[in-house]
C-alpha positions as CSV (number, residue, x, y, z in Angstrom):
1,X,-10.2,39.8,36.3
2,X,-9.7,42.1,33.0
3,X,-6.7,43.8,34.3
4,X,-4.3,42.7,37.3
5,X,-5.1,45.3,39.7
6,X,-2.2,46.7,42.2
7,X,-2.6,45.8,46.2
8,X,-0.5,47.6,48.7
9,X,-0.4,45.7,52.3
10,X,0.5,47.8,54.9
11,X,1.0,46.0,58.4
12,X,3.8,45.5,60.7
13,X,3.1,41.7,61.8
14,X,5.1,39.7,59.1
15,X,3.0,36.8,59.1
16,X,-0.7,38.6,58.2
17,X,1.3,40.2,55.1
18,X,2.5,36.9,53.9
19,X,-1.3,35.6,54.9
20,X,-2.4,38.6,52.7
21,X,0.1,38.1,50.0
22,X,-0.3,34.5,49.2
23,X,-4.2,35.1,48.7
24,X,-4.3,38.2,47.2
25,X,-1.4,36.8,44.1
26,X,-2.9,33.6,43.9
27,X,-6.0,35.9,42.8
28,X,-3.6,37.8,40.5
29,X,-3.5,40.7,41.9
30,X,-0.1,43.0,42.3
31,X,0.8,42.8,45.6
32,X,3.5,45.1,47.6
33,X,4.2,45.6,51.3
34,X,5.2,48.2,54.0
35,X,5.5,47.6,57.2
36,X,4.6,51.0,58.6
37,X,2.8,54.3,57.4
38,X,6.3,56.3,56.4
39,X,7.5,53.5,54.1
40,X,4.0,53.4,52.8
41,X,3.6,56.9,51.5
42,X,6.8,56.2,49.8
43,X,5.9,52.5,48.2
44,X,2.5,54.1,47.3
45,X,3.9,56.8,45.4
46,X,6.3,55.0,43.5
47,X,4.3,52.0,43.1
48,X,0.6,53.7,42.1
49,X,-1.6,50.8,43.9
50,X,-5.4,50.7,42.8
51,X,-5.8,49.7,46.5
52,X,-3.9,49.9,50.1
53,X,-5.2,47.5,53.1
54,X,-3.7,49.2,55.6
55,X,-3.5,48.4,59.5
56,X,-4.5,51.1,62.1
57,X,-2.1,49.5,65.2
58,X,0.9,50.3,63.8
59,X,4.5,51.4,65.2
60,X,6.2,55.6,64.1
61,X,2.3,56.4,62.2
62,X,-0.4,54.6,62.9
63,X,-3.5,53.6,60.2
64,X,-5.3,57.0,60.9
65,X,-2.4,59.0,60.6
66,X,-1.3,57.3,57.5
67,X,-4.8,57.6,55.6
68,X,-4.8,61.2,56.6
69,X,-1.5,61.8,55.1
70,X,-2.4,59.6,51.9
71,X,-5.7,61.8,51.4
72,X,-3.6,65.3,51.5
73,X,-1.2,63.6,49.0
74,X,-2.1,64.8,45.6
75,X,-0.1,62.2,44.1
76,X,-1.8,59.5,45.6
77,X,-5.3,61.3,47.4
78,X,-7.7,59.0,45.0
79,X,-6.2,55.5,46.2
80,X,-9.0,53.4,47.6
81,X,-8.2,52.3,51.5
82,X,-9.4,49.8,53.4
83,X,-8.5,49.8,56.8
84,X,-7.7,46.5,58.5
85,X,-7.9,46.2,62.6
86,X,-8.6,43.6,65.6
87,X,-10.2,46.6,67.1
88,X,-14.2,46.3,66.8
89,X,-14.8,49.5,69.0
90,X,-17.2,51.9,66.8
91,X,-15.0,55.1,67.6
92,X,-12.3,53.0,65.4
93,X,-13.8,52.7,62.7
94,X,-15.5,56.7,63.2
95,X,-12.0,57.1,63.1
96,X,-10.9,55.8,60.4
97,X,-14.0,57.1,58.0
98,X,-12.7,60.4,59.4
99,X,-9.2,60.0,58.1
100,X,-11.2,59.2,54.4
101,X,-10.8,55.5,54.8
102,X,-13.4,53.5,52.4
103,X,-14.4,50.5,54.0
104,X,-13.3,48.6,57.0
105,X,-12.1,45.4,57.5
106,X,-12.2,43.4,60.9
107,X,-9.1,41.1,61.1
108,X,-9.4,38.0,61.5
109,X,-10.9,38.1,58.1
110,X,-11.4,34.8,55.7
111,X,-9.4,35.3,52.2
112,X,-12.6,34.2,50.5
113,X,-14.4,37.2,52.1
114,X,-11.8,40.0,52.0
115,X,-10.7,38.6,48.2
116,X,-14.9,39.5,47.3
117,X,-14.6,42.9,49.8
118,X,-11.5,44.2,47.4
119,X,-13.3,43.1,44.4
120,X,-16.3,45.2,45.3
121,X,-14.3,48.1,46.3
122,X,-12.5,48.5,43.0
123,X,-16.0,47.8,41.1
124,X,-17.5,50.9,42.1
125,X,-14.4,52.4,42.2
126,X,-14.3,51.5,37.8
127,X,-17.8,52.0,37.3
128,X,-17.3,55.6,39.2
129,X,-14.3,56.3,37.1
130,X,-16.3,55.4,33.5
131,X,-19.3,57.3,34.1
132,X,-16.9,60.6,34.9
133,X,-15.4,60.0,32.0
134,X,-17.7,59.7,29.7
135,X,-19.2,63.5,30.2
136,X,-18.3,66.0,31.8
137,X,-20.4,67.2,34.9
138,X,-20.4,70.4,36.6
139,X,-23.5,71.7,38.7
140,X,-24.2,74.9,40.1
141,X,-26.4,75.6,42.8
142,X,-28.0,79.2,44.2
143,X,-26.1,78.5,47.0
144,X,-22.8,79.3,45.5
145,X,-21.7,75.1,45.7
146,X,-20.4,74.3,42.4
147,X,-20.2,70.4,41.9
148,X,-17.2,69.2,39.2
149,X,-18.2,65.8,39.2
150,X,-15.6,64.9,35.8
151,X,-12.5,66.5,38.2
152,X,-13.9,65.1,41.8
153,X,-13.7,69.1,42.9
154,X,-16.4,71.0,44.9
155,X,-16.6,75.1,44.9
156,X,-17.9,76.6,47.7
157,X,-18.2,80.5,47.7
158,X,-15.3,80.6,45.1
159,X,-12.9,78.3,47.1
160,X,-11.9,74.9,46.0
161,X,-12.8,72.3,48.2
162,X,-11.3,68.8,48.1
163,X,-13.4,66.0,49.4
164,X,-12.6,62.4,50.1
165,X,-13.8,60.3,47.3
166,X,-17.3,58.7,49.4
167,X,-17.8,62.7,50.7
168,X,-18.0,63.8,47.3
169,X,-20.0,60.8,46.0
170,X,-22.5,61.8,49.0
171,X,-23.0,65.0,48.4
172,X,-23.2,64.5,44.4
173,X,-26.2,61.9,45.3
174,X,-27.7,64.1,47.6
175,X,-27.8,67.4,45.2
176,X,-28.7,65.5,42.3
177,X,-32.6,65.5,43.2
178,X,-32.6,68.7,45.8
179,X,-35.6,68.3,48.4
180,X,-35.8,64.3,48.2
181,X,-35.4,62.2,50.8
182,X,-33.0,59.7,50.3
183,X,-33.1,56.8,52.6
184,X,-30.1,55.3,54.2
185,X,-31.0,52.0,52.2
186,X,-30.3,54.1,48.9
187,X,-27.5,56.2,49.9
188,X,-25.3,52.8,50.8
189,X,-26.2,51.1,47.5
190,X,-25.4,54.3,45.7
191,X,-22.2,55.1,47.6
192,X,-20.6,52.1,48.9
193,X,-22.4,49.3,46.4
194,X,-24.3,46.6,47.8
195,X,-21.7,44.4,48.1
196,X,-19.7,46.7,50.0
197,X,-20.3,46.0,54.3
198,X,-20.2,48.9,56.5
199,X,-20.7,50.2,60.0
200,X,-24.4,51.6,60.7
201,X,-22.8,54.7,61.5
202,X,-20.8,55.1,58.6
203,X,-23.5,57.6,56.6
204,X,-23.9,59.7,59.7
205,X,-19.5,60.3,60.0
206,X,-19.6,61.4,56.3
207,X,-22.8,63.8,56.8
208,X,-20.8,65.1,59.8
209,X,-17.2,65.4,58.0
210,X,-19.9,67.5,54.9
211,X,-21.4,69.5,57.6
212,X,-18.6,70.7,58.8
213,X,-17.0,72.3,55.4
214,X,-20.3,73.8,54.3
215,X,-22.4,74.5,57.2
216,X,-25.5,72.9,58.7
217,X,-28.2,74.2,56.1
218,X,-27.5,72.1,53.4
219,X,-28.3,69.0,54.1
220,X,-31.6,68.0,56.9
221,X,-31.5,65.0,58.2
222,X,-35.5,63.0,58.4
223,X,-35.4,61.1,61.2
224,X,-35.5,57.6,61.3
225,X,-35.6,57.8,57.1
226,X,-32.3,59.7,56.1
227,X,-31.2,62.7,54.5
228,X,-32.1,65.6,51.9
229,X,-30.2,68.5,50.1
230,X,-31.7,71.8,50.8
231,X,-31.9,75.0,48.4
């Protein structure tokens, strides 16, 4: 790797951090700990990680709670989470994409696999990051939604609305060609990266979370092929 990138493990069994640890440094990556949500805030503010893997069963705040706080924290909002869990239930993981987690992570998980799963995730997180800077990007649509793609800020009828990172990458894919289609095929390479594995219902949680902040009319789903913006 170019640059040693900063890990933040956040899990209250002992013996999955050290697991974590020892893989994630022999990788060179930065690695620090917490063992619940409260100390976490507090390490991720002071210690600016590129990435937390954080644990939904925990003791005080669990994983959901914690990514929810994360995401409201303006000093940390733009951290990319992964959520690590036993659970395999679907309404887990629905949860967690709610809170504005960005990929999930099944535990037991082999270090060779969750080593390439962090790799992809701060991939597209970079080549996200270069492209916004490079140019600045602001659309307007008749609809009064006004897309600052340089500042990851959306206007809707003159008020500001902040959206988790994949949200906004969504809806910035989905307006940029108004009336196409955009399958469900392209919308996960686009967002997530193709290295990047994630729930089948993952696109649906993030069209709902969308909805819900703008209304129905903007974006139509086409059954059984995916989703379109609407003027």
């Amino acid at each position: 790797m170019e640059q040693q990138y900063r890990i933040l493990i956040v899990d209250d069994e002992t013996d999955i951090v050290e697991f974590l640890s020892f893989n994630l440094k022999k990788e060179g990556f930065v690695v620090e700990s917490a063992s619940n949500g409260r100390d976490a805030i507090t390490k991720a503010e002071a210690f600016g990680p590129d990435l937390i893997l954080l644990d939904i069963m925990m003791p005080e705040m669990d994983g959901i709670e914690t990514c929810e706080a994360i995401r409201g924290n303006p000093n940390i909002k733009d951290v990319v989470i992964a959520m690590l869990t036993a659970r395999s239930e679907d309404y887990s993981q629905i949860a967690g994409f709610d809170a504005g987690a960005d990929d999930y992570i099944t535990k037991p998980v082999k270090p060779k696999v969750l080593i390439a799963r962090i790799k992809a995730l701060l991939k597209r997180t970079d080549s996200v990051s270069q492209s916004s800077s490079a140019s600045t990007f602001v659309d307007e649509i008749p609809a009064g939604i006004v897309i600052d793609r340089e500042k990851y800020v959306v206007y809707f009828n003159g008020k500001e609305l902040i959206l988790p990172k994949k949200e906004f990458e969504l809806l910035a894919l989905l307006y940029s060609k108004p009336q196409k289609v955009f399958t469900r095929d392209e919308i996960y390479n686009a967002v997530w990266g193709e290295d990047i594995i994630v729930g089948d219902r993952t696109i649906d949680v993030h069209i709902r979370k969308i909805r819900e902040k703008l209304g129905d009319e903007y974006i139509r789903t086409v059954k059984g092929v995916g989703y379109k913006f609407m003027l």
